[in-house]
C-alpha positions in Angstrom: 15.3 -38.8 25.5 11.7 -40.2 24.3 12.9 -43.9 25.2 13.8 -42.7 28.7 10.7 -40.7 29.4 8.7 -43.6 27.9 10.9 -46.3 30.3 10.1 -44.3 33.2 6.2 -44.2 32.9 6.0 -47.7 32.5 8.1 -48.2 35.7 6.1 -45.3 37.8 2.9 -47.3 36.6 4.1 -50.6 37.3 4.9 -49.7 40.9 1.9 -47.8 41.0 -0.1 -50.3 40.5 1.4 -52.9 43.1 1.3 -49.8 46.2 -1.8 -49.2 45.6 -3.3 -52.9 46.1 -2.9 -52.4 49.9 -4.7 -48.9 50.0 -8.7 -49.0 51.2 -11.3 -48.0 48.5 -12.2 -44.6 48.6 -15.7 -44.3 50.0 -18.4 -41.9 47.9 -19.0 -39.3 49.8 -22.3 -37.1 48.9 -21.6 -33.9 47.1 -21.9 -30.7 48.7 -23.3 -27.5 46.6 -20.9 -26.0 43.8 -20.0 -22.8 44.6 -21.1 -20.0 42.4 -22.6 -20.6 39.2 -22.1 -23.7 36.5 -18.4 -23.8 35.1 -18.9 -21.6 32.0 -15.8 -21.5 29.0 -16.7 -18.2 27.5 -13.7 -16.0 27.3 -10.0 -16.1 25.8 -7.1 -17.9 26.9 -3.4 -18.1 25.4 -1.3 -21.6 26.2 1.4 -23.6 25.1 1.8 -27.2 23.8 3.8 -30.6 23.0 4.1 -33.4 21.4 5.0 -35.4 18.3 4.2 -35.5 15.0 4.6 -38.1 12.0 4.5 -37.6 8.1 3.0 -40.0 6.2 3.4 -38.7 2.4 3.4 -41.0 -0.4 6.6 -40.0 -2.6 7.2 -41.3 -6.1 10.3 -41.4 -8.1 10.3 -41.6 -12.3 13.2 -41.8 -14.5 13.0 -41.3 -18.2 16.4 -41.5 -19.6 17.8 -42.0 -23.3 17.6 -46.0 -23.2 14.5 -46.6 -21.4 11.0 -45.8 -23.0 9.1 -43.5 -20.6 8.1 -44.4 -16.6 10.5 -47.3 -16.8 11.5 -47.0 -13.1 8.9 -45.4 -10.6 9.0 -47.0 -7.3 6.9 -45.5 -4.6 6.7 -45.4 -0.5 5.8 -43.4 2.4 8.5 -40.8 3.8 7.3 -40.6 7.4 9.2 -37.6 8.8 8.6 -38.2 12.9 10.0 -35.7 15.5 9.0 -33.2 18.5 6.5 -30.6 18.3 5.9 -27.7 20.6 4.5 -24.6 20.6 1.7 -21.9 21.5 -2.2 -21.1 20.7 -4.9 -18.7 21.5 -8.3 -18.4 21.2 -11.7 -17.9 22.4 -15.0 -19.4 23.1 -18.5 -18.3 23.0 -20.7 -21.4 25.1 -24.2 -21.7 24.9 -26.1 -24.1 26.7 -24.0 -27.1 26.3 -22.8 -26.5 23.0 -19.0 -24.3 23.0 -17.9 -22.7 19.4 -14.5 -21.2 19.3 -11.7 -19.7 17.2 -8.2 -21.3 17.6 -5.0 -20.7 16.0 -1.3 -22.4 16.8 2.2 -21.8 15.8 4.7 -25.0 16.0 8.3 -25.6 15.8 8.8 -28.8 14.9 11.6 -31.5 14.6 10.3 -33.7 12.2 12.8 -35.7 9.9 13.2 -38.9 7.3 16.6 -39.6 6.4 17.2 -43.4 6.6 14.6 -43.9 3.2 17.4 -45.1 0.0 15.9 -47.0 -2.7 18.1 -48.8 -5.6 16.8 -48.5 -9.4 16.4 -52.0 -9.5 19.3 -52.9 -11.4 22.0 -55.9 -10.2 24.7 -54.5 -8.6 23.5 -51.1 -7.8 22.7 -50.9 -3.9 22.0 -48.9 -1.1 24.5 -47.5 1.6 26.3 -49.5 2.6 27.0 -51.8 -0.3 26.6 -48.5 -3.1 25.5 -45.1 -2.7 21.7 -45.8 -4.0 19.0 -43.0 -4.6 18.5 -41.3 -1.0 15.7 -39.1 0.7 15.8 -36.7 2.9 12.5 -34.6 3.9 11.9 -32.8 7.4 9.0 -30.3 8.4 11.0 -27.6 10.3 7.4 -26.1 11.3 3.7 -25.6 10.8 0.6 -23.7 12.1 -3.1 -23.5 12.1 -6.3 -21.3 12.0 -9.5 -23.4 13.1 -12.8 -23.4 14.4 -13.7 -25.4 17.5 -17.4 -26.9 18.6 -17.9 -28.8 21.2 -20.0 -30.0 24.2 -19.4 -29.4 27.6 -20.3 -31.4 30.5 -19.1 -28.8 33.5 -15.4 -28.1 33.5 -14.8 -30.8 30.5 -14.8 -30.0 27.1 -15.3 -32.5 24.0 -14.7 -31.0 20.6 -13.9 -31.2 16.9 -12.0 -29.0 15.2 -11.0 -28.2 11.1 -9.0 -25.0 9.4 -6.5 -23.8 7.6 -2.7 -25.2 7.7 0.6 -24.3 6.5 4.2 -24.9 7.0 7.7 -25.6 5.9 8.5 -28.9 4.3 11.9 -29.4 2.8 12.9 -32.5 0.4 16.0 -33.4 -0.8 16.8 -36.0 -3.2 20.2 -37.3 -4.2 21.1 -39.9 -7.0 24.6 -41.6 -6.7 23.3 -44.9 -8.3 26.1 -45.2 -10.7 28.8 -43.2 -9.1 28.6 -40.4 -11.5 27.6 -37.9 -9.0 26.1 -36.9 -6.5 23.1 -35.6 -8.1 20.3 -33.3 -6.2 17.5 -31.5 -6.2 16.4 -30.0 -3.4 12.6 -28.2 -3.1 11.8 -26.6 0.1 9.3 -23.6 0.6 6.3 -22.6 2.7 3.0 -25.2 1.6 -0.5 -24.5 2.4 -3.2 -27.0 3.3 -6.3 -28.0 6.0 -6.5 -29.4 8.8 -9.3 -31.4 11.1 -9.1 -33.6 14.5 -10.5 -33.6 17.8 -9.7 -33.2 21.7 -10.6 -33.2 24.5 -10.1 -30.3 27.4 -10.4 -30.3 31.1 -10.5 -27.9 33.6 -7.2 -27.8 36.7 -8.6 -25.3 38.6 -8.8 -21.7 39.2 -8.1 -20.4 35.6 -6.0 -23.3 34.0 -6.9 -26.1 31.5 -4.9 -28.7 29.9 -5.8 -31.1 26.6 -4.6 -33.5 24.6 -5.6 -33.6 20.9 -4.7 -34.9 17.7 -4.7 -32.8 14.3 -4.8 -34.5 10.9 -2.4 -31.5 8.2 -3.1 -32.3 4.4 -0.4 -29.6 2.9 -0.8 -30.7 -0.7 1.5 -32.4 -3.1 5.7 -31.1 -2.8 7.4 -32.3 -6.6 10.8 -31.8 -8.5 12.7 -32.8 -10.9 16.1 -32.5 -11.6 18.7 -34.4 -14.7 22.4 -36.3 -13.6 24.6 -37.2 -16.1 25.5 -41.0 -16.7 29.1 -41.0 -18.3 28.7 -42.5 -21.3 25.4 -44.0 -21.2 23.8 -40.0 -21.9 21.6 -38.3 -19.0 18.8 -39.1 -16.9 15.7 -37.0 -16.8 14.2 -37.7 -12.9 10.9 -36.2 -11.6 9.5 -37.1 -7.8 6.4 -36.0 -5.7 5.7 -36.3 -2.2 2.2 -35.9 -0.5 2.2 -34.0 2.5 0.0 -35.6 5.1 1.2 -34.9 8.8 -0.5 -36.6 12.0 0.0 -34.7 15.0 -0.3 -35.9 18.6 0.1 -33.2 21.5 -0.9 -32.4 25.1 -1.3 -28.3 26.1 -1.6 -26.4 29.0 -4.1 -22.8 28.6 -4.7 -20.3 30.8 -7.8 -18.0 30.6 -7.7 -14.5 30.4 -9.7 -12.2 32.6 -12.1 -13.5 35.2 -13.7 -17.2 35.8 -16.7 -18.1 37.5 -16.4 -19.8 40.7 -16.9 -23.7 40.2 -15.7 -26.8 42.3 -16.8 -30.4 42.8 -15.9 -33.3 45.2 -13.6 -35.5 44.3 -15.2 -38.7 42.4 -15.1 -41.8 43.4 -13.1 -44.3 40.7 -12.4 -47.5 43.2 -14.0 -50.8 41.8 -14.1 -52.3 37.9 -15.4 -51.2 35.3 -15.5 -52.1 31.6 -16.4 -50.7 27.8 -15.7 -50.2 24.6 -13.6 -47.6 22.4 -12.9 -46.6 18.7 -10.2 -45.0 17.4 -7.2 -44.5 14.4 -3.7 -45.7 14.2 -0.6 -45.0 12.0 2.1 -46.9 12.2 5.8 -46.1 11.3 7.5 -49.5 10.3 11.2 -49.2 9.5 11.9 -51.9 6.7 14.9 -52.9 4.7 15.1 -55.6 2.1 18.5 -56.9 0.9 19.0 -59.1 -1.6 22.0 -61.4 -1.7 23.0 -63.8 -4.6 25.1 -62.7 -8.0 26.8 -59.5 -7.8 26.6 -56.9 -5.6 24.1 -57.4 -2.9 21.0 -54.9 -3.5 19.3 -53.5 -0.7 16.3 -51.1 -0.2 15.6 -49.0 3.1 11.9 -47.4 3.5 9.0 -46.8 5.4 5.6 -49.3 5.7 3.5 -47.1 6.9 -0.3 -49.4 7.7 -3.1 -46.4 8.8 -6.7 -47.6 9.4 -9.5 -47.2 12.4 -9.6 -49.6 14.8 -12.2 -50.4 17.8 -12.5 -52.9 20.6 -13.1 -53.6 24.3 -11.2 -52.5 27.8 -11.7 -53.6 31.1 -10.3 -52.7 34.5 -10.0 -52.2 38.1 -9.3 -48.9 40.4 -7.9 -48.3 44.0 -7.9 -45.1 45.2 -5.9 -42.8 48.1 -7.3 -39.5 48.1 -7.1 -37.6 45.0 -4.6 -40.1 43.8 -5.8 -43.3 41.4 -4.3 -46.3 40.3 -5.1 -49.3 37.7 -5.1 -51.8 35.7 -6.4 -52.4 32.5 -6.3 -54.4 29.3 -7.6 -54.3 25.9 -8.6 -56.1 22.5 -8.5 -54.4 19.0 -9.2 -55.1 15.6 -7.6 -53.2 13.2 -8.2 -52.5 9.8 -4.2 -50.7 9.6 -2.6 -51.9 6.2 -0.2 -50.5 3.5 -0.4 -51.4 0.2 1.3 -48.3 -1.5 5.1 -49.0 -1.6 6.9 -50.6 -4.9 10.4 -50.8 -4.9 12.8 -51.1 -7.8 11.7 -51.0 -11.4 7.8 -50.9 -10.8 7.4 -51.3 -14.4 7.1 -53.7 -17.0 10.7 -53.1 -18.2 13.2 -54.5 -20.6 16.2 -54.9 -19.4 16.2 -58.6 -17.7 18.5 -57.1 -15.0 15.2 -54.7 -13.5 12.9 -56.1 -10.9 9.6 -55.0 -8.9 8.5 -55.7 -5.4 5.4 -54.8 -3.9 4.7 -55.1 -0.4 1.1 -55.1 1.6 1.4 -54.7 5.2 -1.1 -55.1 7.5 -1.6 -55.0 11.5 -5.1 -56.7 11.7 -5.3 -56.8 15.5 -3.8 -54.7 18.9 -3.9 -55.9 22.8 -2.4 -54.7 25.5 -1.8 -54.9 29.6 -0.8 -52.0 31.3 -0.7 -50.0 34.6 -2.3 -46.4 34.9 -1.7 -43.7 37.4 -3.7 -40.8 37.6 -5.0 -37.9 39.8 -8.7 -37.1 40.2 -9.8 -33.2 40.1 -12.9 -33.0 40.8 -14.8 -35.5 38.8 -12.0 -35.5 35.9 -9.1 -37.8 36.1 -5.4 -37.0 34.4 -3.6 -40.4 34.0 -0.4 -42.2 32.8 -0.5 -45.4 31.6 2.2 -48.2 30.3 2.7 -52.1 30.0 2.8 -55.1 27.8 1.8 -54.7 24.0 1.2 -57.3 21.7 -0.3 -57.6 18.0 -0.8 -59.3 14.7 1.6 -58.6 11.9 1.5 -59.7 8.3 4.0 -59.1 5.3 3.4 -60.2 1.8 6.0 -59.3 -1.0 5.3 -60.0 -4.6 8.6 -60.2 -6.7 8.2 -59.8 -10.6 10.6 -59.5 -12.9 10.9 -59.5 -17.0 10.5 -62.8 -18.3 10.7 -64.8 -14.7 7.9 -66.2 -12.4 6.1 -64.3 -10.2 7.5 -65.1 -6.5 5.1 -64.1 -4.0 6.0 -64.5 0.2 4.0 -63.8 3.2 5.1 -63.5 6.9 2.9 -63.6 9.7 4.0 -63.2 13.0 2.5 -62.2 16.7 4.7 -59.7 18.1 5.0 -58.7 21.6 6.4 -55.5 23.1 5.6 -52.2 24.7 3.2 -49.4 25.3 3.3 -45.9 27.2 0.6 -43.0 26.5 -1.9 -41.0 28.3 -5.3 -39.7 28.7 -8.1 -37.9 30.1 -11.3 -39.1 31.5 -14.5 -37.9 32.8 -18.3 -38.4 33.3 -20.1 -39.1 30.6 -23.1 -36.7 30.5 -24.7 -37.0 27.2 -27.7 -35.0 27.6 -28.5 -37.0 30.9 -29.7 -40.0 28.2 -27.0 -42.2 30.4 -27.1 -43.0 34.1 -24.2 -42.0 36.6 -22.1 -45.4 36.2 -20.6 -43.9 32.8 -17.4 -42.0 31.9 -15.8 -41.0 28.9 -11.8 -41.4 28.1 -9.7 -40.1 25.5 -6.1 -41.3 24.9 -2.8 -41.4 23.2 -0.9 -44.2 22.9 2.7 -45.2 21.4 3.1 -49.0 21.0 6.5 -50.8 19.8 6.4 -54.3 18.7 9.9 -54.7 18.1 11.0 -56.5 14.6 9.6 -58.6 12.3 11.6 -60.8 10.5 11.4 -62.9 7.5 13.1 -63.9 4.1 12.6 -65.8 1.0 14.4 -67.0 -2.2 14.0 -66.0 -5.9 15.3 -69.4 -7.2 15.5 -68.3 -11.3 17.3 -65.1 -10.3 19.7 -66.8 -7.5 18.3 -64.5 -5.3 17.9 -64.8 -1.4 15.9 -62.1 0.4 16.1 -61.1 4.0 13.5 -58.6 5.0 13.1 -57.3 8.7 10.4 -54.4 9.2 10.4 -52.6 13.1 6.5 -52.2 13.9 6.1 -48.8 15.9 2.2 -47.3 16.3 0.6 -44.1 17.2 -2.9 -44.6 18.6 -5.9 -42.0 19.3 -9.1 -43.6 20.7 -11.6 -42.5 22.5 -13.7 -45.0 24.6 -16.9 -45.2 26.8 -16.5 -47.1 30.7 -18.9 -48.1 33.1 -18.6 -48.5 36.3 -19.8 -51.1 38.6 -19.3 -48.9 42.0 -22.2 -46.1 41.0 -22.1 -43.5 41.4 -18.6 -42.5 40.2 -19.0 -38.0 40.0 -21.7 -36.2 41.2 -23.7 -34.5 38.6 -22.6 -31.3 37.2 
């Protein structure tokens, strides 16, 4: 369902974007007087939401067992439980001046699964599905909620705020070790977890007494851990303990409606035909599938888990508009850097062991730079615009593996690659009225956007171990920004 919604934004922008180069510019037309009194947000409103959330917890796995002195195999990655969100909130808002304060609080059902993470404990000849039954993951977050504070500054009928609280929610993890086909063995910890939260949004007036927003939340719900012992038959048992980090990053759009009365407030319809271009700055988190199989004596041995790069990342947009009406369409493109990298996740022993047969690898990913090209389709109320957007992504990837084992050289490979792909998302933008310090040419955006890159491939040999390596890693990203245009056709919106 998400590939289909995502396929048909791109297609409604790309043809968008070609109708509208034969529709005249929308001339600016002088604003008449608002009606009533400034837009004011004081009051409650109820609403619901939806969107997608992604994990991003750092699990580790220890084995102490009766032949192997103690943290002999401890490899460590992210589990990145990604699914739907949706759900409800309430609040209210006290504004004074500019500045808006307000109490907030959200319940969410949520969809949010990792199952495809199996790890082998680095000995030859004991594998992942499907060559062996491996040690396999499975963690989900069935649901979660908040209690936070709001501030923010309002320019008219848009509303730019932070936000921070409490968190909480369910978070299941289930771990099963088969490596040796004694088993299964499991341990399963589930349970209600408690935790902050913080992020930001953006909200805009739709008329009358509605509002919609899009916002992202960062959940920290503490540290999830186990332990459990299997029984290997005739080699004694195996004493396992794990721990998982619960970090959630949540993406989502909402629609509120505000209780009781609202003051009487309308504007002309701005004018966005012409270019215009800026800057932005932003976070990413990217969820990069990866498997690693080895191939060479024995049973092949193969890891699948999560690279999981998160950093800030900033650059420069530029565009053009043509307008019909209310409706707008564009195009824009973009340059990021990117500071995005992974350096957590060790696979196999992770130790300095004994046995000749263990190995390590540790992986740094890193996604150093982000472009795209893309279409955007929007509708103007008032002097706020709602848009689509989707097109051409493309990006700079890097791998490096460093393979270690008891007694061997160190083997250490690196793959670089520019990968090209896809992007869809959405946003919100509006005039850009920082205490009047800025003239009328500038407007402020904020914006979600998913980005595919398809595979990255690569491979490598371990020559003293007769090892080949093939390694492929899909490179998916989740984007927040939030940048500053201007405009060359001034004035864009009439002051508020």
């Amino acid at each position: 369902m998400k590939k289909i919604v995502f396929a048909s934004w791109i297609i409604a922008a790309s043809a968008a974007s070609a109708i509208a180069a034969d529709l005249p510019a929308q001339k600016y037309i002088k604003a008449p007087a608002m009606a009533g009194q400034p837009y004011d947000w004081t009051g409650f409103y109820i609403g619901a939401n939806a969107g997608v959330g992604l994990g991003r917890n750092l699990t580790q796995d220890s084995i102490n067992n009766n032949l192997s002195p103690p943290g002999f195999f401890t490899p460590q990655s992210y589990l990145g439980p990604l699914g739907a969100i949706g759900g409800g909130q309430i609040g209210y808002n006290w504004q004074v001046g500019k500045v808006v304060l307000g109490l907030e609080t959200d319940i969410q059902a949520a969809g949010m699964t990792d199952n495809q993470t199996c790890l082998h404990p680095g000995f030859i000849g004991v594998s992942c599905p499907p060559a062996g039954p491996g040690l396999q993951y499975h963690q989900k977050v069935d649901w979660f909620g908040t209690a936070r504070l709001r501030a923010g500054l309002a320019t008219g009928p848009v509303l730019s705020y932070l936000t921070g609280g409490f968190a909480y929610g369910g978070v299941s993890t289930t771990v099963t070790d088969d490596t040796f086909g004694f088993g299964p063995f499991a341990s399963t910890v589930s349970g209600t977890r408690t935790g902050w939260t913080v992020g930001s949004g953006v909200e805009a007036s739709l008329g009358g007494n509605w509002t919609a927003k899009v916002e992202y939340l960062y959940l920290n719900l503490g540290t999830q851990a186990g332990n459990y012992v299997s029984v290997l038959t005739g080699l004694g048992t195996s004493a396992r303990a794990y721990s998982s980090d619960i970090r959630e990053h949540v993406f989502r759009v909402g629609l509120n409606y505000r209780v009781g009365g609202v003051r009487p407030f309308s504007e002309p319809v701005a004018n966005w035909s012409g270019g215009y271009f800026g800057g932005n700055l932003g976070s990413a988190v990217a969820r990069d599938v990866t498997n690693n199989t080895r191939v060479g004596v024995g049973t092949p041995n193969s890891d699948n888990f999560n690279l999981m790069p998160k950093g800030f990342l900033g650059g420069v947009q530029a565009g053009y508009n043509w307008q019909a009406a209310s409706w707008v369409f564009g195009l824009e493109a973009d340059i990021q850097g990117s500071t995005q990298r992974d350096d957590k996740a060790c696979q196999s022993g992770c130790t300095s062991g004994v046995n000749l047969g263990v190995n390590s690898d540790t992986y740094d990913q890193r996604l150093s730079w982000l472009g795209t090209a893309r279409g955007r389709i929007g509708y103007s109320l008032g002097g706020t615009l709602f848009y689509a957007t989707g097109g051409a992504a493309f990006g700079g990837v890097k791998t490096g593996i460093v393979e270690t084992a008891q007694g061997f050289p160190t083997i250490a490979a690196s793959f670089n690659e520019t990968r090209l792909g896809w992007t869809v998302g959405g946003g919100i933008e509006s005039r850009f009225e920082f205490f009047d310090l800025l003239g009328k040419n500038w407007t402020s955006k904020t914006e979600y956007l998913y980005v595919d890159l398809g595979t990255s491939n690569g491979g490598y040999t371990n020559v003293p171990l007769l090892f080949t390596h093939v390694v492929s890693s899909s490179v998916t990203e989740h984007i927040f920004r939030t940048g500053l245009n201007y405009h060359f056709n001034a004035p864009v919106i009439a002051r508020y």
